[in-house]
C-alpha positions in Angstrom: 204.4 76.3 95.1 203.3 77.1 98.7 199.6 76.5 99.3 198.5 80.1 99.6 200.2 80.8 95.8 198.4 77.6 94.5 195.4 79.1 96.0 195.9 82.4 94.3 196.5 80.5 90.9 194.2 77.4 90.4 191.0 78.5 90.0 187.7 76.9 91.2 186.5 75.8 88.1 189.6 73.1 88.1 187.4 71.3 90.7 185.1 70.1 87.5 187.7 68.5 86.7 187.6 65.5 89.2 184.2 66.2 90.7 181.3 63.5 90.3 179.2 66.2 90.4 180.9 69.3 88.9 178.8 72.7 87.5 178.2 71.2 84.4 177.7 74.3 82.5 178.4 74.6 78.7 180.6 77.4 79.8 182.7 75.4 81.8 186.1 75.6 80.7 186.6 71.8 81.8 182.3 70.9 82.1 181.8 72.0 78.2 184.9 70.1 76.9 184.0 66.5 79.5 180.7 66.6 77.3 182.3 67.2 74.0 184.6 64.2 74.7 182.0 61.9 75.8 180.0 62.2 73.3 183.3 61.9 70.4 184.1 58.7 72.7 180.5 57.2 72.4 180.2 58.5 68.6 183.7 56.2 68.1 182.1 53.2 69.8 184.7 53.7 72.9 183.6 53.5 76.1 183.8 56.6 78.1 184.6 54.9 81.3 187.5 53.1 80.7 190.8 53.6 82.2 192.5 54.0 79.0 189.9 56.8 77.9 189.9 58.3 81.6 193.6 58.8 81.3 193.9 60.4 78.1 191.0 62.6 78.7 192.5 64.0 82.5 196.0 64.0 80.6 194.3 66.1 77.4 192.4 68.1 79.7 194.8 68.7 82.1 197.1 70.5 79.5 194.7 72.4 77.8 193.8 73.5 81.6 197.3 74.0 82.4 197.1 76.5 79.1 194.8 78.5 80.7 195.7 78.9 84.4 199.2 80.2 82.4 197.4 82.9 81.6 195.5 83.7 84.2 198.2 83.1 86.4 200.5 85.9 84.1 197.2 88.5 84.5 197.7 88.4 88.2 201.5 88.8 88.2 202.6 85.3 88.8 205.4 83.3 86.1 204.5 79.7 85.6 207.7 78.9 83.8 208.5 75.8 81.1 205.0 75.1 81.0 205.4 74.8 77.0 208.5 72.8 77.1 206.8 69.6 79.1 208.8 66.3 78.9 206.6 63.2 78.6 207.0 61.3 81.5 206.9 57.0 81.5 203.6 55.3 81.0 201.3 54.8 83.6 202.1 50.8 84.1 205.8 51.9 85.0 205.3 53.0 88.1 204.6 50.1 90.8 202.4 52.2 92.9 200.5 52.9 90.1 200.1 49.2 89.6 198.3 48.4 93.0 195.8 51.4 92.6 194.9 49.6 89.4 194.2 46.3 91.1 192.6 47.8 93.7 190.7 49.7 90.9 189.6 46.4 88.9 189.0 45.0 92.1 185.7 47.3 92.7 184.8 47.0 89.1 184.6 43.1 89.1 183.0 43.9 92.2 179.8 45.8 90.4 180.2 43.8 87.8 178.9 41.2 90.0 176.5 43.0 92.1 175.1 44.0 88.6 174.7 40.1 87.3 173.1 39.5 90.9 170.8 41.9 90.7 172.5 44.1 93.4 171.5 47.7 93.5 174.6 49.3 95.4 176.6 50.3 92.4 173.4 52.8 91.5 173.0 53.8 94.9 174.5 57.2 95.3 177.2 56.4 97.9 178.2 53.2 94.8 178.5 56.2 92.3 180.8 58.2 94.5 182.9 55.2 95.1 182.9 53.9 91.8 183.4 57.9 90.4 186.5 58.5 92.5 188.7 54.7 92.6 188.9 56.2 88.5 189.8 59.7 89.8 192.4 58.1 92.5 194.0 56.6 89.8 194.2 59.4 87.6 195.2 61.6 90.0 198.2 59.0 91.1 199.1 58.7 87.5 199.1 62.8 87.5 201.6 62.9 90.9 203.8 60.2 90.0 204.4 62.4 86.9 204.7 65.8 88.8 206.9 63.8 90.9 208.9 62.8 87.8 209.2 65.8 87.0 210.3 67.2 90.0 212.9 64.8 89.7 214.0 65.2 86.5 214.6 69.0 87.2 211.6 70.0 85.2 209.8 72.9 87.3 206.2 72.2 85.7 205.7 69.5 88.1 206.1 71.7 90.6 203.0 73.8 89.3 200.5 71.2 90.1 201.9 69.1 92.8 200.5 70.8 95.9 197.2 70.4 93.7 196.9 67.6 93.0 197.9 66.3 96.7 194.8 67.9 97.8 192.9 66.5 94.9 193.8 63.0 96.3 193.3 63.6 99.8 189.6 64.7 99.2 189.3 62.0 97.0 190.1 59.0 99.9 188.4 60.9 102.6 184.9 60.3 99.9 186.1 56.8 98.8 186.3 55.9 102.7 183.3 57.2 103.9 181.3 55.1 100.9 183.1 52.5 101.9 181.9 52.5 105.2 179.0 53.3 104.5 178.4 50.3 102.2 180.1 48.3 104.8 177.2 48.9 107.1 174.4 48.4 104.5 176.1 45.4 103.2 177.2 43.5 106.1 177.5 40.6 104.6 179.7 41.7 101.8 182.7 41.1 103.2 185.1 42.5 100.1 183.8 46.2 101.0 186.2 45.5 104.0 188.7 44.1 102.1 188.8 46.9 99.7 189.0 49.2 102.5 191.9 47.7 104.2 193.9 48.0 100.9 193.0 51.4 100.3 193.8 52.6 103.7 197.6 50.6 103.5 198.4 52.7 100.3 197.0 55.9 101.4 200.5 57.2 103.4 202.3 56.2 99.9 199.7 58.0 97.6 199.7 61.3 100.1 203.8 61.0 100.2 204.5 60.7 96.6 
């Protein structure tokens, strides 16, 4: 799919579904159904926030979503094909790049885990809930490429569908994660992991734009 076609075909409310701050209307296609699974998450005991939860809400989500761009996509004349004949792809902890966004991942969390036991206030600063909102959506949304990519591979045209997407969906993603990151960088100058975190970050960036 070129990028004009996925322009024509994903529709703005998608953007709700990796935005820290989307509409969140009850309407909402994606907004009313985030708040319905949070609060079946915290009504189970789970935690909302974990990557296991994450995962299977974007995948759950993402297919339901999927569901209805199909149609909408029919209604304007275009044919998303083999969208209901989806091979699962390997688990998430298969793929090796997968494996250093996690690290990279946990490494922030133990990060404002500790800033939190000390008292530190940058995790509740705004530019710490963008970076702590989008290292979950970055791995997601690697999760979600190395899939289309599977997919791709495997002959299986639905990962064509969301590939050009979701490419864009990461790009924004590090370009946000980055500027917090530099931003904390200068608030925080003697927290030297911020640097650290962004050196990593910015080494796997070519590999998670390439996938």
């Amino acid at each position: 799919m070129n990028q004009d076609k996925a322009k024509n075909i994903i529709p703005k409310w998608m953007e709700c579904t990796w935005r820290r701050q989307p509409c969140d209307k009850e309407s909402c296609p994606i907004c009313g159904r985030i708040k319905r699974d949070r609060a079946k998450h915290l009504a189970q005991g789970e935690d909302p926030n974990s990557i296991e939860t994450v995962l299977e809400d974007v995948s759950n989500n993402f297919k339901k979503a999927l569901a209805m761009i199909k149609a909408d996509a029919e209604a304007k004349g275009f044919d998303i094909t083999n969208i209901d004949n989806i091979q699962e792809p390997p688990e998430p902890d298969q793929f090796p790049l997968y494996l250093k966004v996690k690290n990279w991942r946990n490494d922030i969390y133990r990060l404002a885990e500790q800033a939190e036991e000390n008292l530190d206030a940058w995790p509740e600063l705004e530019v710490g809930k963008d970076l702590l909102w989008y290292v979950n959506t970055v791995i997601a949304k690697t999760y979600r490429q190395l899939c289309n990519r599977w997919h791709i591979e495997q002959g299986d045209d639905y990962g064509e569908e969301d590939y050009q997407y979701t490419q864009h969906v990461l790009n924004e993603c590090l370009l946000i994660i980055r500027k917090s990151l530099n931003d904390l960088i200068k608030m925080y100058p003697e927290q030297k992991k911020f640097n650290i975190i962004l050196i990593i970050i910015t080494g796997l960036e070519p590999e998670l734009l390439k996938i």
